[in-house]
N, C-alpha and C positions, 0 to 999 in steps of 0.2 A: 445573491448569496447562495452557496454553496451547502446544501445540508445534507449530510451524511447518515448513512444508515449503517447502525453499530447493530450487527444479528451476535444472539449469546451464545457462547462456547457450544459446540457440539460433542456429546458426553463420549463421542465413537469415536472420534479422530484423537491422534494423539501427536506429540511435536513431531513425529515422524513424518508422521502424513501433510503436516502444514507447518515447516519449516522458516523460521524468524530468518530473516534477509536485513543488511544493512543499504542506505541507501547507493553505494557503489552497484553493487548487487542489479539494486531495481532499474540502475541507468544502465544497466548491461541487459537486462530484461525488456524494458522499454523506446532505449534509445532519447530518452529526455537526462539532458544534465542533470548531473548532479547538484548544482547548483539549484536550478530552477527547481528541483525534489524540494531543497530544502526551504526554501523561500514559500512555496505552494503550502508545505507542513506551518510555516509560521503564519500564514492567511488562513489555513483553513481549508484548502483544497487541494488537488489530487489524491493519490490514496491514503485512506487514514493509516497514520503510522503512531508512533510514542515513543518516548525515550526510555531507555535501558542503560541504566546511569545515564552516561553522560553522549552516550551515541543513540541518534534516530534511527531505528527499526520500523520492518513492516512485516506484517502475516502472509505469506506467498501466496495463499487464496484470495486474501483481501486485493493482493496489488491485480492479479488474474480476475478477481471478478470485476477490478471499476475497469481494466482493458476492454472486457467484453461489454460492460457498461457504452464504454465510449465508442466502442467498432459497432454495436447496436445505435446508437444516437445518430451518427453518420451516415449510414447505409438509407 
């Protein structure tokens, strides 16, 4: 199981600074389909995202830190 760590808004940073991305976005950023994005989202794993209406989104820092998460786990 997969458990994720939700850290609370940071009162400094503004949507400027950390940028809402749609899942196209994150497989342009990643290089993981988009498909397998969405799928990971409905289990429960890879970066945590949430919908915004009716499209899944993800926080640019969040998807950057589980990266560095996973190139840390590897190495």
């Amino acid at each position: 199981m997969n458990v994720r760590t939700i850290l609370p808004p940071n009162p400094t940073h503004t949507a400027e600074d950390d940028p809402i991305i749609d899942t196209k976005q994150v497989s342009g950023l990643t290089s993981i389909n988009e498909s397998t994005l969405r799928y990971w989202a409905s289990i429960h794993e890879g970066p945590t995202s949430f919908k915004l209406g009716r499209r899944r989104v993800y926080r640019k820092s969040v998807v950057l830190s589980w990266l560095a998460e996973q190139e840390s786990r590897s190495a």
